[in-house]
C-alpha positions in Angstrom: 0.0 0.0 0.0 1.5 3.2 -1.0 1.1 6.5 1.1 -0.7 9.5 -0.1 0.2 12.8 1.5 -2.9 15.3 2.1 -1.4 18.9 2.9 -4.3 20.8 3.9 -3.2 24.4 4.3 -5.8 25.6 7.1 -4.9 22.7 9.2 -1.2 23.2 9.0 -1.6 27.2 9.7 -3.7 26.0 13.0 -1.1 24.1 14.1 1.8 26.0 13.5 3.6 24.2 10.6 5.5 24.9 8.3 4.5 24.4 4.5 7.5 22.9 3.6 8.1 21.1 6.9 4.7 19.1 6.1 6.3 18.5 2.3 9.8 17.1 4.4 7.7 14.9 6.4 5.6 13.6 3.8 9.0 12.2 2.0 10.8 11.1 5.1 7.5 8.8 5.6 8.2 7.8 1.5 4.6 9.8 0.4 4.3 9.0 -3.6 1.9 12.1 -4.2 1.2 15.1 -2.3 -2.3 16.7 -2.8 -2.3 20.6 -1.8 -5.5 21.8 -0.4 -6.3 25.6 0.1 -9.8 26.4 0.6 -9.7 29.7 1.8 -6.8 31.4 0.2 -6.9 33.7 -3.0 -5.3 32.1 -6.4 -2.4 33.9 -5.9 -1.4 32.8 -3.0 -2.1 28.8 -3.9 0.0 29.0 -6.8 2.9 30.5 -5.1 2.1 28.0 -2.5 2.8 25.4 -5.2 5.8 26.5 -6.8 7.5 26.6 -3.8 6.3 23.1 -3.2 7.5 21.7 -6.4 11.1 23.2 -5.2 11.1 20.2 -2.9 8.6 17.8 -3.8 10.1 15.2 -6.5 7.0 13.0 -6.9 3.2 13.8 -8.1 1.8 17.0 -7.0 -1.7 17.4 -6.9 -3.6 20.7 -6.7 -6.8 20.1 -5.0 -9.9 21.9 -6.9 -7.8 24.6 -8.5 -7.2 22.7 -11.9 -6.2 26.4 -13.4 -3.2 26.2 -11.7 -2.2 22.5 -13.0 0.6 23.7 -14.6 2.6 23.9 -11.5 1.6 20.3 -10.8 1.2 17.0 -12.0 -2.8 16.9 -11.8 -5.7 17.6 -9.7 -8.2 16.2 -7.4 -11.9 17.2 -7.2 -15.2 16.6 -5.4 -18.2 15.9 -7.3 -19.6 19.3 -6.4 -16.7 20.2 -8.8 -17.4 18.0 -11.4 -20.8 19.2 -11.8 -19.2 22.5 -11.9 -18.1 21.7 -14.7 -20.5 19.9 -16.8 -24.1 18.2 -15.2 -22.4 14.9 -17.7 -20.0 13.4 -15.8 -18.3 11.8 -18.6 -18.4 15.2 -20.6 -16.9 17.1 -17.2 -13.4 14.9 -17.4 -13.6 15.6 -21.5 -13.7 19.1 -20.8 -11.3 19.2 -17.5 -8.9 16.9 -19.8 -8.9 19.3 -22.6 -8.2 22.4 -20.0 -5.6 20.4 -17.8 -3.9 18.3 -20.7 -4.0 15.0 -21.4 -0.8 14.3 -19.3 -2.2 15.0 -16.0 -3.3 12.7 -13.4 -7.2 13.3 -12.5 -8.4 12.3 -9.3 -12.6 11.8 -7.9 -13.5 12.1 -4.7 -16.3 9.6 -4.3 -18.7 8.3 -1.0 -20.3 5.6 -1.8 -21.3 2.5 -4.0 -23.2 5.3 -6.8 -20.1 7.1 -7.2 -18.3 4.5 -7.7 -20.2 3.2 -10.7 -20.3 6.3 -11.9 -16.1 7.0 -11.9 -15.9 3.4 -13.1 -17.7 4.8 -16.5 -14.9 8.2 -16.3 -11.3 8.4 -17.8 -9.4 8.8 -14.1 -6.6 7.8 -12.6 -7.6 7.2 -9.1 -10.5 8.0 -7.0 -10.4 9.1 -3.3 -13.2 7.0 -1.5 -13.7 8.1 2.2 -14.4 8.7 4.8 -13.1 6.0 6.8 -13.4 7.9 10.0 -14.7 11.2 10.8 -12.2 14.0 10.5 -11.8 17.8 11.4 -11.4 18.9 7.8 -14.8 17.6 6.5 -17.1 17.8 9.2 -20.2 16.9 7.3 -18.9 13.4 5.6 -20.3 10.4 6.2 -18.0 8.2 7.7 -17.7 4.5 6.0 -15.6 2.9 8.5 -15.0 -1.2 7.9 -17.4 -1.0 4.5 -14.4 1.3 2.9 -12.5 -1.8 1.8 -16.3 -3.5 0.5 -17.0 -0.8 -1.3 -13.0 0.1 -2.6 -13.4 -3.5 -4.3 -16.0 -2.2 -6.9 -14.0 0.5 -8.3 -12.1 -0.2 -11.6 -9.5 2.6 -10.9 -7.0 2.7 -8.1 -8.6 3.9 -4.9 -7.2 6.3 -2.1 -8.8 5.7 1.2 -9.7 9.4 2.6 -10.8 10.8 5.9 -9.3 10.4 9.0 -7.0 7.7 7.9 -3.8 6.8 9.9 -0.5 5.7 9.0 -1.1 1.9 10.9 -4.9 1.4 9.0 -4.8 -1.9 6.5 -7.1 -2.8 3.7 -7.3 -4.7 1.0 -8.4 -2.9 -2.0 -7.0 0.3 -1.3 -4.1 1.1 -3.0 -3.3 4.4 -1.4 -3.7 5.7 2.3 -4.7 9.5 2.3 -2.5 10.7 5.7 -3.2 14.3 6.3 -2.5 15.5 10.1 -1.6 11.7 11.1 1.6 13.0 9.5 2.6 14.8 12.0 
């Protein structure tokens, strides 16, 4: 199982850490991607966020919702309320992101539940994020999966990233990547 390194920048501003500290971390612990996360910040600041990140990180960087700023990174991840954004078709919404991100960049889904799933099975991704396996502070409102993660992870033809309050000593069986945020630290 490989490790997936979620560097959410409101969490790491509440708790005092460093940007680049997080990105240090993340490869000590051998992270193969590293997803930046800015919710609240203006463009400007994410995308000197992730040049500054690519300085140090070797591996896949992933913007998180900002697929504008892809070329500073090697993809991006977004939520369904994103993809709808971008087209009510799902399979028309990762034509279009595609032909605005390039055809070289890694796309990755969020997804909840069994539906989803079908539906990303159907979509031209490279991974989808399924979660959340336990509740966590930086998505108060998701519903937590807990031991159905790995059940569900089994139905999904694309590589699957467990999300959500996972830690660095959770197991499962059809997950190929855990998403570690604050359990990082």
């Amino acid at each position: 199982m490989h490790l997936y390194a979620l560097c959410d920048a409101d969490m790491l501003r509440e708790r005092g850490i460093d940007l680049l500290s997080f990105a240090e971390r993340a490869k000590a612990l051998g992270a193969e991607i590293l997803q930046y996360r800015n919710k609240h910040a203006d463009i400007a600041t994410v995308k000197t966020d992730l040049i500054a990140l690519r300085r140090v990180w070797e591996s896949f960087l992933v913007i998180n919702d900002h697929y504008e700023l892809s070329t500073f990174c090697d993809g991006v991840h977004i939520g369904q309320e994103d993809l709808v954004a971008i087209d009510t078709d799902p399979i028309r919404a990762i034509k279009i992101l595609k032909m605005a991100i390039g055809e070289d960049k890694i796309i990755g889904l969020s997804t909840h539940n069994s539906d989803e799933i079908e539906i990303a099975n159907d979509l031209d991704l490279n991974y989808i994020g399924l979660g959340a396996y336990r509740s966590t502070s930086t998505k108060s409102d998701a519903k937590v999966l807990g031991d159905k993660l790995d059940e569900i992870a089994a139905r999904s033809k694309h590589p699957v990233a467990a999300i959500g309050g996972v830690r660095l000593d959770d197991s499962f069986n059809h997950v190929t990547y855990k998403v570690i945020g604050s359990g990082l630290l």
